[in-house]
Backbone as a ProteinNet text record, in pm:
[ID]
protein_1_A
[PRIMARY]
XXXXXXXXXXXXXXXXXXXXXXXXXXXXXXXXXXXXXXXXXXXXXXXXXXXXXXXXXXXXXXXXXXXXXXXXXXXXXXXXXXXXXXXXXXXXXXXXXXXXXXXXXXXXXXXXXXXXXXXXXXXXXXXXXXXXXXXXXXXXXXXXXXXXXXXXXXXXXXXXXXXXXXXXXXXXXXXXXXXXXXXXXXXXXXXXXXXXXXXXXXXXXXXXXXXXXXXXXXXXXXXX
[TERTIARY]
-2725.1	-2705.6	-2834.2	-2823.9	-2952.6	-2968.3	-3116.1	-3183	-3210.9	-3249.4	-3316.6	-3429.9	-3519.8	-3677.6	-3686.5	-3807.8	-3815.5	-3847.7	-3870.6	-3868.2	-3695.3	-3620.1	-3458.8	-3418.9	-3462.6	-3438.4	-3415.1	-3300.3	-3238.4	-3302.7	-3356.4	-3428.7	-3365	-3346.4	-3277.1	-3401.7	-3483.5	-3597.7	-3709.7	-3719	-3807.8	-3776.1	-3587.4	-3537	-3516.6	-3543.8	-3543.6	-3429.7	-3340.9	-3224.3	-3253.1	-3270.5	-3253.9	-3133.5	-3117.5	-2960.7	-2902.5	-2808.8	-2701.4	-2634.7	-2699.6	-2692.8	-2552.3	-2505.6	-2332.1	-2243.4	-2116.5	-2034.4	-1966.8	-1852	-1743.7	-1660.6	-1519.8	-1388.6	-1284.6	-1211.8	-1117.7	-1051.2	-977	-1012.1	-1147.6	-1192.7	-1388.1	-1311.2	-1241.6	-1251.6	-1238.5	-1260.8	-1262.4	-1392.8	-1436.9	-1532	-1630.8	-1757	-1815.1	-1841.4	-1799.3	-1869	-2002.1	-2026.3	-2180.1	-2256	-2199.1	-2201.7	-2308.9	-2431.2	-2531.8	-2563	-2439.2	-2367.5	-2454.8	-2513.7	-2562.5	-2462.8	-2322.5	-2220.5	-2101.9	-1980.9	-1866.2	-1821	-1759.3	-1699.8	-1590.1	-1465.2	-1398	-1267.4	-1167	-1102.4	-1027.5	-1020.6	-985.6	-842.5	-790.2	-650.6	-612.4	-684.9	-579.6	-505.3	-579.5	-552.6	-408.4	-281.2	-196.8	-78.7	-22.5	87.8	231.6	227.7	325.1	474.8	555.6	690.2	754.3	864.6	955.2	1034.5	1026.8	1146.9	1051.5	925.6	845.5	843.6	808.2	845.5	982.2	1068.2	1207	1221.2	1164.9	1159.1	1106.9	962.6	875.8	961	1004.6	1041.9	1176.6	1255	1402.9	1331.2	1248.4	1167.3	1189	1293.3	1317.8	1273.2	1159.2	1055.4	1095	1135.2	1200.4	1358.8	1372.4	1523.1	1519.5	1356.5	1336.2	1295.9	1180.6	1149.8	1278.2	1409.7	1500.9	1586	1653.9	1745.1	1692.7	1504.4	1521.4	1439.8	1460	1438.5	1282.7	1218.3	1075.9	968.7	909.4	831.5	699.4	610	442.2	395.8	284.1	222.1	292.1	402.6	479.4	535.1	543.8	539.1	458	330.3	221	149.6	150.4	133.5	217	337.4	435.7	390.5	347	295.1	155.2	87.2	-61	-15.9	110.8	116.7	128.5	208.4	275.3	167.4	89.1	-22.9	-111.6	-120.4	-243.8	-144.1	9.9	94.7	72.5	94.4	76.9	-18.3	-157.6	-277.6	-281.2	-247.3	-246.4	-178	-62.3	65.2	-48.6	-76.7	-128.6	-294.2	-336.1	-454.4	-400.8	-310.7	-252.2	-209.5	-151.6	-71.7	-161.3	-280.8	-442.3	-491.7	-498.1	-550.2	-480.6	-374.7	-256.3	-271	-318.6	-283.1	-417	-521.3	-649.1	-703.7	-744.4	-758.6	-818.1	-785.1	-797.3	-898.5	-868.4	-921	-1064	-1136.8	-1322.3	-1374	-1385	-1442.6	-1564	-1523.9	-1663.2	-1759	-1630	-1711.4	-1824.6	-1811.9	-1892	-1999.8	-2007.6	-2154.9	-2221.4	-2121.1	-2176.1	-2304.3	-2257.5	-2285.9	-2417.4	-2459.2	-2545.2	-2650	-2587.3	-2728.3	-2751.5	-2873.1	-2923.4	-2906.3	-2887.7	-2845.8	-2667.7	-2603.2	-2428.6	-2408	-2514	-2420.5	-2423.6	-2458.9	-2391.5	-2254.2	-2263.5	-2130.2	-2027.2	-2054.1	-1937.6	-1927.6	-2008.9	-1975.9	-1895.4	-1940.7	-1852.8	-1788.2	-1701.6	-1548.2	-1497.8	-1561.6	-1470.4	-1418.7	-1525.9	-1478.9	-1366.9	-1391.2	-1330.3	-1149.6	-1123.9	-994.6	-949.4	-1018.6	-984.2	-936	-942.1	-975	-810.3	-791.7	-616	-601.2	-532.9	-529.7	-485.2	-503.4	-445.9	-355.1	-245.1	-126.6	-78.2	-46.5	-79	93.9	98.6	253	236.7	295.3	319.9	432.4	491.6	620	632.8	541.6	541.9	456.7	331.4	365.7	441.3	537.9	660.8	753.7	767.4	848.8	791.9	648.5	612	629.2	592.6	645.6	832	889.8	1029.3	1065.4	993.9	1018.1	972.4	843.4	784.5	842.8	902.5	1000	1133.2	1164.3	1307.4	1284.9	1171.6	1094.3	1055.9	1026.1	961.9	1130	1172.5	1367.9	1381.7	1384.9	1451.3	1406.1	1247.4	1125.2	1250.7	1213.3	1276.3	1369.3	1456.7	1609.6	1625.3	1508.5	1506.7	1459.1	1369.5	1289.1	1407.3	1466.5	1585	1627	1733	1803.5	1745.3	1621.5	1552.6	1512	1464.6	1462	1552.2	1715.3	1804	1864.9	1824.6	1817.9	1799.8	1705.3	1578.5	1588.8	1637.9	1674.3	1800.7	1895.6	2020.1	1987.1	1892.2	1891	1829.4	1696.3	1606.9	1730.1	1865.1	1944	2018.1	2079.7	2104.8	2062	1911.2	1824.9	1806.3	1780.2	1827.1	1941.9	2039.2	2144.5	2202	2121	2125.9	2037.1	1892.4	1854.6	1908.7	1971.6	2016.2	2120.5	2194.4	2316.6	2256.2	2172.3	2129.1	2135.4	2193.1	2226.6	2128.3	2044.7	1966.4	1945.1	1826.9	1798.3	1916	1854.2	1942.5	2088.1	2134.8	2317.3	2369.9	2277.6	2333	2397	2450.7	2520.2	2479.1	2489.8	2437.8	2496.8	2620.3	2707.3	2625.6	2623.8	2569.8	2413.2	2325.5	2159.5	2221.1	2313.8	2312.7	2377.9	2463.1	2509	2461	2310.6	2173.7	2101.3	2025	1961.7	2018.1	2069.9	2166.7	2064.9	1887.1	1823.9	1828.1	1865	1862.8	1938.1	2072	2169.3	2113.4	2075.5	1995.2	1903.3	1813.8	1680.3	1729.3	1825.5	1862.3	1940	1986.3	2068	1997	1867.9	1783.8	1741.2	1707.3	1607.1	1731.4	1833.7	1932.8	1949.7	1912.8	1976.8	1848.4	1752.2	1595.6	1581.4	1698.5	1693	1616	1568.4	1481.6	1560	1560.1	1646.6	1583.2	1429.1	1321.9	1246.6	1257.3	1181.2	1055.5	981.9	838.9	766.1	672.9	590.1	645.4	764.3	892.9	821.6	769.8	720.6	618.3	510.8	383.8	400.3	503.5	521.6	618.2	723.8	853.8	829.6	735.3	800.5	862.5	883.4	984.8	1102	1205.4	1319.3	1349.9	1360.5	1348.8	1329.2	1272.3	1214	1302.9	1383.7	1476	1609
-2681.9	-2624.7	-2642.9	-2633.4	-2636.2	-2528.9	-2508.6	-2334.2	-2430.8	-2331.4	-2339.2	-2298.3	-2358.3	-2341.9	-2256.3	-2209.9	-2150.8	-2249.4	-2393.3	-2477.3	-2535.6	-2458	-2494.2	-2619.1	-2649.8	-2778	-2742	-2785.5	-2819.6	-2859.5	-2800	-2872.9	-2856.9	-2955.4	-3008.1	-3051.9	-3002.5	-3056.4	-3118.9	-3275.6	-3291.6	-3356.4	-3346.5	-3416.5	-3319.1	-3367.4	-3303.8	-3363	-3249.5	-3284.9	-3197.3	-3252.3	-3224.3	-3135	-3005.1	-2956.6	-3045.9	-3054.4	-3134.1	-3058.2	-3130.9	-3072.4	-3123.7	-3158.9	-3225.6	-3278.5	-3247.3	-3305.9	-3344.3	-3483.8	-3515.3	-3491.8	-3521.2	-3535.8	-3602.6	-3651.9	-3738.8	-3670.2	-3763.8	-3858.7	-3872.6	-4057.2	-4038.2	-4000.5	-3981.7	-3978.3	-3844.5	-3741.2	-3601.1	-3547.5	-3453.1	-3401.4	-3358.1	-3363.3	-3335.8	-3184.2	-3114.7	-3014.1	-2962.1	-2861.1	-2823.8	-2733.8	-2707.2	-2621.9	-2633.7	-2550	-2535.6	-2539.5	-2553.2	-2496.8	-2642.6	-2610.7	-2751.1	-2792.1	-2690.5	-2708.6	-2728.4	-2763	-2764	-2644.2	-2575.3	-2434.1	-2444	-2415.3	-2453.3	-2367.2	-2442.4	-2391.7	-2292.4	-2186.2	-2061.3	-2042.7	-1951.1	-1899	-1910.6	-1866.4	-1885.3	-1962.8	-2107.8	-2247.7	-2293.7	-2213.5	-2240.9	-2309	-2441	-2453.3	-2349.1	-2326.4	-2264.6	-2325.7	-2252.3	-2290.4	-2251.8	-2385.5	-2356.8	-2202.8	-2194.1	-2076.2	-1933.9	-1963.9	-1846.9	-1830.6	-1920.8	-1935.1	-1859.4	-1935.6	-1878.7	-1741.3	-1678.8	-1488.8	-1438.8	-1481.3	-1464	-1438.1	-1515.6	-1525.3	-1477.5	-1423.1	-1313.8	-1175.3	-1131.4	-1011.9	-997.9	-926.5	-868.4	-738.9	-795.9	-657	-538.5	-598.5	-480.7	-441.1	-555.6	-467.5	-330.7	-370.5	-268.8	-179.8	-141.1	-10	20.7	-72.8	43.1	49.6	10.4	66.7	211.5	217.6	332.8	450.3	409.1	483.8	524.9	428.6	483	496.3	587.6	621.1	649	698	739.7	667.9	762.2	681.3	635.1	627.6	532.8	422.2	363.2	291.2	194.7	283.3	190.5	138.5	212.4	151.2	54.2	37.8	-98.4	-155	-158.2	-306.4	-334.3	-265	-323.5	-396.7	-337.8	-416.1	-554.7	-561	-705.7	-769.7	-717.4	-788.8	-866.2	-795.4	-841.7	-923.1	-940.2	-1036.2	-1156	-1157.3	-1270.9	-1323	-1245	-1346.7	-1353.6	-1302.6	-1395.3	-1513.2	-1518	-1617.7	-1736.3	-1697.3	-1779.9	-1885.4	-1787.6	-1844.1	-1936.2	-1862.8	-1976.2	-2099.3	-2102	-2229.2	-2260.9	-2251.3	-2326.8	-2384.3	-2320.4	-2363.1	-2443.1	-2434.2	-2533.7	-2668.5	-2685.2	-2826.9	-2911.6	-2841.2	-2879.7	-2977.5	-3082.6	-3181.8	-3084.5	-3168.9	-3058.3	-3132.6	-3275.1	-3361.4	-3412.8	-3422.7	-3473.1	-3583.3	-3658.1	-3805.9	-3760.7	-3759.8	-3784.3	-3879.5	-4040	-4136.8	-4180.4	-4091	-4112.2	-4063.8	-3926.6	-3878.7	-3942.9	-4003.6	-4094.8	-4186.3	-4235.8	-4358.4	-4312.8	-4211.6	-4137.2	-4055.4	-3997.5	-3905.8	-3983	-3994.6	-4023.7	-3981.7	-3830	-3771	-3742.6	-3834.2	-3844.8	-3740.7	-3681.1	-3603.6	-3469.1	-3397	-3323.5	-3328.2	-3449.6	-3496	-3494	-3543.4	-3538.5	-3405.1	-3299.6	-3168.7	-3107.1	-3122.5	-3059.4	-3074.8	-3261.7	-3275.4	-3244.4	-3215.7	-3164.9	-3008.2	-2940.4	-2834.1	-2798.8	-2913.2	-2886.6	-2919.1	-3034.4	-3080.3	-3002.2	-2907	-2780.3	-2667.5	-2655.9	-2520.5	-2496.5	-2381.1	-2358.8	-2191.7	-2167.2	-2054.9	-1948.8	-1829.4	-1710.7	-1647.3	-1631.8	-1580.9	-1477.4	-1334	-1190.1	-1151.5	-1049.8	-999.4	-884	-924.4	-820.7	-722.6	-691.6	-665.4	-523.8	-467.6	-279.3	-297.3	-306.3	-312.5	-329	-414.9	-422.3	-296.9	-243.8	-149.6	-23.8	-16.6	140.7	99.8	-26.8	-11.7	56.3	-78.2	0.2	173.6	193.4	375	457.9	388.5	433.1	446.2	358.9	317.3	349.1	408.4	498.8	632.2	690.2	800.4	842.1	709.9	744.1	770	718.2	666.3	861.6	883.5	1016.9	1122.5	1114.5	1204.6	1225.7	1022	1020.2	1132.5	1096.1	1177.8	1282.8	1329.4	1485.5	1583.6	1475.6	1497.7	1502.7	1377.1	1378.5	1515	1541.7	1626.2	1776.9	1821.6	1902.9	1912	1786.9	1740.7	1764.8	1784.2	1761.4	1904.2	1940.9	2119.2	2213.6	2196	2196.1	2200.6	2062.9	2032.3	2094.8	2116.6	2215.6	2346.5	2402.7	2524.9	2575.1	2410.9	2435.9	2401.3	2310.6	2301.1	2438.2	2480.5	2621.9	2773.2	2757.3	2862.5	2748.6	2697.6	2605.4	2637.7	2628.2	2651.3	2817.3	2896.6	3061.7	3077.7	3025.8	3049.6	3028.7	2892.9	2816.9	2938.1	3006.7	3065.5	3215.5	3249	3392.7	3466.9	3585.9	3677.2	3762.1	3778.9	3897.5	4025.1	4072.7	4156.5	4283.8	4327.4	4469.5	4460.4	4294.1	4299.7	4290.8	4320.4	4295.2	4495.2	4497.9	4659.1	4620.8	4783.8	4844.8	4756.7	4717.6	4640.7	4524.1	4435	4321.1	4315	4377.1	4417.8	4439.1	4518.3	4550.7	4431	4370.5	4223	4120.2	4087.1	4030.7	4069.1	4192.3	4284	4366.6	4359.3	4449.9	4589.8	4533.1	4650.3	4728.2	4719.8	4829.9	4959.3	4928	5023.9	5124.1	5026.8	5105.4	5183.2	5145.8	5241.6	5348	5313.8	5470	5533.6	5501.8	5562.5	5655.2	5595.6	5658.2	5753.5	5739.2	5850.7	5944.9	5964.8	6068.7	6143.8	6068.9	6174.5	6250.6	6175.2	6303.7	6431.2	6393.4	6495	6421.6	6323.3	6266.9	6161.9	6222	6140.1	6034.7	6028.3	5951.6	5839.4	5736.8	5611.4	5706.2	5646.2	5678.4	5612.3	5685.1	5642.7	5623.3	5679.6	5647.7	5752.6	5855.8	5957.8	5887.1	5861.8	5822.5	5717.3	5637.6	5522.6	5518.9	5627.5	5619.1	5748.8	5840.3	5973.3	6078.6	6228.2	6296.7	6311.7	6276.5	6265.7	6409.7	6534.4	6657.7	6716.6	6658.9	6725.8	6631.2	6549.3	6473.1	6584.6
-2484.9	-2350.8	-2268.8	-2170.9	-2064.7	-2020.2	-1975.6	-1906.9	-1764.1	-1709.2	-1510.1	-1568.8	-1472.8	-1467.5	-1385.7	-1304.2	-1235.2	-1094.6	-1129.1	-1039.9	-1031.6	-1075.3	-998.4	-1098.9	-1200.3	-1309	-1378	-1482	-1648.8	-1682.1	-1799.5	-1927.3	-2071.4	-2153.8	-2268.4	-2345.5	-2441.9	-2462.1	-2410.8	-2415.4	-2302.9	-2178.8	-2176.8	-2068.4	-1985.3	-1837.1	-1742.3	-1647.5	-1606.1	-1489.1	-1361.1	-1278.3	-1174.7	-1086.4	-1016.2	-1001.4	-900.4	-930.5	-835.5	-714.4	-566.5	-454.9	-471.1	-441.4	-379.2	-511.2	-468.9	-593.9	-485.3	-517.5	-486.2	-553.8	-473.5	-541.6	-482.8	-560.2	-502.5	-473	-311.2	-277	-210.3	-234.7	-151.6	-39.1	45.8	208.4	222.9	102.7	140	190.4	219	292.4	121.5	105.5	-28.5	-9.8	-144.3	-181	-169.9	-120.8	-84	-204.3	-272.2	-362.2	-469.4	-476	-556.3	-713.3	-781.8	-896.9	-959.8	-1100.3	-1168.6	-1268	-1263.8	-1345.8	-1267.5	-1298.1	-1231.8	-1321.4	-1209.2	-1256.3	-1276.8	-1407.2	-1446.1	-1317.7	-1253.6	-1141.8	-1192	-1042.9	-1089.6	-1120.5	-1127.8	-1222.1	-1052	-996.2	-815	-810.3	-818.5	-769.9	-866.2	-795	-951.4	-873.5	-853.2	-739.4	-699.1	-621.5	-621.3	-634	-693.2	-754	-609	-612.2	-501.9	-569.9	-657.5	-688.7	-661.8	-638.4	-601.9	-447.8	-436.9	-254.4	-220.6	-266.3	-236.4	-250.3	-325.2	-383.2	-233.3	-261.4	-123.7	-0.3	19.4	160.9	175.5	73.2	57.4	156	105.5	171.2	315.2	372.9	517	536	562	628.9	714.1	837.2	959.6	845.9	790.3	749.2	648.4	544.8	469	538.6	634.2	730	793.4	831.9	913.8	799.7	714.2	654.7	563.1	522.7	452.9	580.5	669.5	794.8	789.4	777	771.9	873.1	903.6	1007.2	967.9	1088.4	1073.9	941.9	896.8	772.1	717.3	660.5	562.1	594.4	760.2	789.9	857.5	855.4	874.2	772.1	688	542	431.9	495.9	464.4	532.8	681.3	774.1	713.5	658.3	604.4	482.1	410.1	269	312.4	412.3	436.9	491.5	543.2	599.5	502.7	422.6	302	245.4	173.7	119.3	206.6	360.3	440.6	398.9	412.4	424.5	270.9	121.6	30.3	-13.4	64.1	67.9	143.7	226.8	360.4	268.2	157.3	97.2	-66.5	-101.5	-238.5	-160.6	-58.6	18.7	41.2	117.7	131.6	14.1	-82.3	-201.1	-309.7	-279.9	-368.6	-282.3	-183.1	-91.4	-116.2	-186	-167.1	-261.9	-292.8	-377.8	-506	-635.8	-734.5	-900.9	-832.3	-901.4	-892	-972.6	-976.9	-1042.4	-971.8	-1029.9	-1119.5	-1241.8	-1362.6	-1333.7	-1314.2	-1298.6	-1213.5	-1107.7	-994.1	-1037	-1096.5	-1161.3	-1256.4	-1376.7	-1504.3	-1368.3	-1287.5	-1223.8	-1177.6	-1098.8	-1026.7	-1120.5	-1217.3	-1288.5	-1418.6	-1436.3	-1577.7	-1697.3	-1681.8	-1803.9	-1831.6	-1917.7	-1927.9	-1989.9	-2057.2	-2180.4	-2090.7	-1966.9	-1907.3	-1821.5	-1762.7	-1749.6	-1838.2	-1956.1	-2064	-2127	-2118.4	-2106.4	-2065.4	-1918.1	-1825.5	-1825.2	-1831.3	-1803.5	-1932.7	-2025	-2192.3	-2168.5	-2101.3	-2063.3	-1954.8	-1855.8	-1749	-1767.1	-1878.6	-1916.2	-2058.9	-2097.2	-2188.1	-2137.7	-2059.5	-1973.9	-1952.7	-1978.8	-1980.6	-1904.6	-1795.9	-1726.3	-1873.3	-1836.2	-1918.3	-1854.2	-1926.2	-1950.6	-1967.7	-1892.1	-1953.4	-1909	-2034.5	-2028.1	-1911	-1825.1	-1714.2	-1727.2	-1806.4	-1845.4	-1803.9	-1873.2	-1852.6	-1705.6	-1695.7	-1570.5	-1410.4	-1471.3	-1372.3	-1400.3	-1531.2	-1533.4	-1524.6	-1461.4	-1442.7	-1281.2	-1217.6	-1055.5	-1068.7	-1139.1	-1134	-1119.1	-1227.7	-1227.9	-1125.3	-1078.5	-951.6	-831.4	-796.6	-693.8	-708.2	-813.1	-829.4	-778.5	-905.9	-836.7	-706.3	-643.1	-490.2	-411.8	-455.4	-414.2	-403.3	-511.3	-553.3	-425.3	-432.1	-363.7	-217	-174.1	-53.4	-13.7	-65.8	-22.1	-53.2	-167.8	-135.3	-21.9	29	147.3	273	254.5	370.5	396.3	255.4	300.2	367.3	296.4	302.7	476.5	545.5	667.5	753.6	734.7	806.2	759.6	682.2	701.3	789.4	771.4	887.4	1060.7	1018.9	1168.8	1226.3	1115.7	1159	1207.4	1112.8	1197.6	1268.5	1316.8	1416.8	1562.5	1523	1645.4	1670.1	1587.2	1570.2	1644.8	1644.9	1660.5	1824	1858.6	2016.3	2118.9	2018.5	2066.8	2110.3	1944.7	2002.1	2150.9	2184.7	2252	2425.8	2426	2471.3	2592.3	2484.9	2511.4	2542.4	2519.6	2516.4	2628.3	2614.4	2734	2752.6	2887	2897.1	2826.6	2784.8	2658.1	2753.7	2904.8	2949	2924.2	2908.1	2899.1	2793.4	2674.5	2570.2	2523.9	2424.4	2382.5	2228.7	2201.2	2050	1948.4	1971.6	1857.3	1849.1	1951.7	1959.8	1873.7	1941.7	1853.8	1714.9	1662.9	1564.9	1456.3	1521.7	1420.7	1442.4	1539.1	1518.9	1430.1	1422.7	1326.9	1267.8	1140.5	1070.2	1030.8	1037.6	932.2	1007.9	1159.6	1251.8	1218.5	1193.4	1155.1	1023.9	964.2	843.7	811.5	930.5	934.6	1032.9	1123.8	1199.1	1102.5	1019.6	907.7	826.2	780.2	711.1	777.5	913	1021.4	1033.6	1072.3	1095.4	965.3	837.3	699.9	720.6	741.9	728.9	868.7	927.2	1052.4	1142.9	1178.8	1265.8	1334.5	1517.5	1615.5	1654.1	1662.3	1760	1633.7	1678.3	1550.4	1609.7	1489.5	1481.7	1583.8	1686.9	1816.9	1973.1	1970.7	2045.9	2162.9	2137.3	2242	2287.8	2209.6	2251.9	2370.4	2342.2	2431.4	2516.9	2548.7	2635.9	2715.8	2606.2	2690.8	2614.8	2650.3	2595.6	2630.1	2564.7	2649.6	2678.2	2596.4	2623.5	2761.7	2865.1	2947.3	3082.6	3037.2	3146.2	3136.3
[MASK]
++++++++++++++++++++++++++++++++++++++++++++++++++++++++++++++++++++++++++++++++++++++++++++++++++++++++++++++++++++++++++++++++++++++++++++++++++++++++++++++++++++++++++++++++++++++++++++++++++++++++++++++++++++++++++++++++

């Protein structure tokens, strides 16, 4: 293997390599790599083509149809437009990176540097090099459950919502209709407020005609 100096050079005993400012790649009429690297870095798990049958999934996804059919509003629907946002611009960067030449002329370097046996390194490594493969399996099935779960939350929320709203129309509609407090009669107050009947019920068994503070604040009726 080779170390860096502190003067920016590979050394292999007493051979000295120089780092390699520029790499190409085919095709020559591409623009060269600028890249500082004295190795070719084996390409990332990104760079993976995309399958027409992935594309096709992709693009099933009807966005406005998912926010209106599960009727979603405020944060929960601004936070579906950010998801989609970040899906766009990763859709938007695999399609960049799948189109991008992928191939590296060895030969051109054999030709250019003195020392081959880093070249023949690199490309041993570089034509070994095999993406990794991970079972996503339970992970897909804790989203599944998640998204049932969230399903469930939903519509408990609904109904709970439209509860709500009944008897906030309700309590609208009493107001709506309401007859002046002087035109209303005893019956009426009393099958609004039933505890009324009850607490004068209680005050008449104890001998007591007047609710409690009724003088302080009306008067004695005694003296009419």
């Amino acid at each position: 293997m080779y170390a860096k100096d502190a003067n920016g050079e590979f050394r292999n005993g007493h051979h000295v390599t120089r780092t390699i400012q520029t790499f190409r790649v085919t095709p020559r009429s591409a623009p060269p790599c600028t890249s500082t690297s004295p190795l070719f870095s084996p390409p990332p798990t990104s760079i993976i083509p995309v399958t027409m049958a992935a594309r096709s999934a992709a693009t099933k996804i009807d966005w406005a149809k998912v926010s209106s059919s599960l009727g979603l509003r405020g944060q929960t629907a601004t936070s579906l437009q950010s998801f989609k946002k970040r899906n766009d611009e990763a859709r938007r960067k695999v399609t960049v990176l799948s189109e991008q030449p992928q191939a590296v002329d060895f030969s051109h370097y054999r030709g250019i540097l003195k020392n081959k046996a880093i070249v023949d390194e690199i490309e041993n490594h570089f034509k070994t090099f095999k993406p990794a493969s991970y079972d996503v399996s339970r992970q897909l099935k804790a989203i599944d459950a998640f998204e049932s779960q969230a399903v469930q939350n939903a519509e408990a929320t609904k109904g709970k919502v439209e509860a709500e709203l009944q008897n906030l129309q309700k309590t609208l509609q009493n107001i709506e209709t309401a007859r002046p407090f002087e035109d209303l009669t005893v019956d009426e107050v009393a099958a609004a407020q039933p505890e009324i009947d009850e607490k004068t019920a209680s005050l008449v068994s104890k001998g007591k005609w007047m609710p409690p503070g009724y003088k302080e604040r009306f008067g004695d009726l005694s003296a009419v």
